[in-house]
C-alpha positions, -999 to 999 in steps of 0.1 A, spaced: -444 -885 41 -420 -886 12 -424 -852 -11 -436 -872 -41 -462 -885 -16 -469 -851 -4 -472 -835 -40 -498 -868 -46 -522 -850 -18 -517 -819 -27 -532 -826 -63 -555 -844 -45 -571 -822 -21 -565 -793 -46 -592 -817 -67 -614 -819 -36 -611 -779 -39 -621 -775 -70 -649 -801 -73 -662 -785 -42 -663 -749 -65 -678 -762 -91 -707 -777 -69 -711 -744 -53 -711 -723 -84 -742 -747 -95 -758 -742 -61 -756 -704 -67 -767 -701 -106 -794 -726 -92 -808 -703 -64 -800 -673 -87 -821 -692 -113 -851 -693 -84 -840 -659 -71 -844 -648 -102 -883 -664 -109 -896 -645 -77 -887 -609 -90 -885 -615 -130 -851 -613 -136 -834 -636 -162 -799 -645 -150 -781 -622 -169 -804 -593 -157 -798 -602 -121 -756 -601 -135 -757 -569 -143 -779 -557 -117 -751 -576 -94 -723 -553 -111 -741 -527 -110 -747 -527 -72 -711 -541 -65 -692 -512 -91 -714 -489 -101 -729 -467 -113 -711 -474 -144 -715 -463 -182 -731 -491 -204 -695 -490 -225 -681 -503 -185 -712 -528 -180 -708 -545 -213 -672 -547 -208 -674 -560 -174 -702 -588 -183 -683 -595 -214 -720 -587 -231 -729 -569 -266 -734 -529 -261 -770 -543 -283 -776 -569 -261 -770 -546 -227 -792 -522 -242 -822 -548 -237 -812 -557 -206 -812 -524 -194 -845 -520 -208 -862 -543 -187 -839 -537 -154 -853 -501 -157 -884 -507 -166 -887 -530 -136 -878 -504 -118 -843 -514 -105 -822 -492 -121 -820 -459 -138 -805 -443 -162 -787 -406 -160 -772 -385 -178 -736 -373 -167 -731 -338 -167 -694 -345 -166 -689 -361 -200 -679 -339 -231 -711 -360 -249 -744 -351 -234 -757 -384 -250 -732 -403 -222 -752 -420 -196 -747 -437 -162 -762 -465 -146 -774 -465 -112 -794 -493 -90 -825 -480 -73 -828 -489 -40 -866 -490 -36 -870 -530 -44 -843 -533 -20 -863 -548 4 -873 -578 -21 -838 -588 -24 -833 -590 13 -863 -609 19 -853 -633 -6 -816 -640 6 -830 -638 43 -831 -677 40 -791 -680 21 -779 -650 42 -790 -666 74 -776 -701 67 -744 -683 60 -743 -664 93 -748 -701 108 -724 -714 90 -694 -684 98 -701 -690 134 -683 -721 137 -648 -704 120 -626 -684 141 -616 -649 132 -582 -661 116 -600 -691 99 -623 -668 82 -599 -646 70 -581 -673 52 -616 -682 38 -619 -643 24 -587 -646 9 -592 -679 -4 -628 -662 -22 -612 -631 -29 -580 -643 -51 -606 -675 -60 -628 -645 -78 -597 -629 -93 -588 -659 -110 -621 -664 -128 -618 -629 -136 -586 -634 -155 -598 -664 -170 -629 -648 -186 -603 -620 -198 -584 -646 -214 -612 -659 -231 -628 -628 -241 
């Protein structure tokens, strides 16, 4: 194959790639979307619950930064996340201002979220098996610098 040839399919299947993200980021917000309906949590809740869990606990100041949100808006949202008894906010003994809070996910709906992704998390176990070892390192790598990218590109915009 010539290289112009070569550069041809390399825009191509990099296309291919990126049509296939997109369709998999709406398959996501769309289960998150049902997810969501089964345990009252808008989307944005289920976000921050989601950063939370992944990074936390982290000070509202850190959430809001992180899901690029309003500290007013956050406050609302933390509202209800607490109030539906997912997360919990503490005060840090640490912190020269004894008004500074943390934010910490509960574990005792835990069980709700599992039962929930059971279906997704099973399908994805199915799915794995048929990647080697090496095959399904490249995919993390691919997801990891994949997420790292949209990270940048929300900084940008922000």
């Amino acid at each position: 194959m010539s290289p112009d040839g070569a550069k041809r399919q390399h825009r191509r299947e990099t296309q291919t790639v990126k049509r296939g993200l997109r369709e998999l980021n709406t398959q996501l917000a769309l289960l998150n979307r049902r997810f969501g309906g089964k345990v009252e949590l808008r989307d944005v809740d289920w976000t921050c619950l989601d950063l939370i869990d992944l990074h936390g606990p982290l000070t509202p100041t850190a959430l809001a930064r992180t899901a690029n949100l309003h500290p007013a808006t956050l406050t609302g949202i933390l509202d209800r996340l607490e109030r539906g008894g997912w997360v919990i906010r503490e005060r840090d003994p640490e912190a020269a201002d004894r008004r500074a809070v943390t934010v910490r996910a509960l574990g005792e709906r835990n069980h709700e979220l599992y039962d929930l992704f059971a279906g997704m998390n099973g399908r994805m176990d199915e799915l794995c098996e048929g990647y080697t070892p090496a095959e399904l390192e490249l995919i993390a790598g691919f997801l990891h610098r994949t997420a790292a990218a949209g990270r940048a590109a929300a900084d940008e915009l922000a």
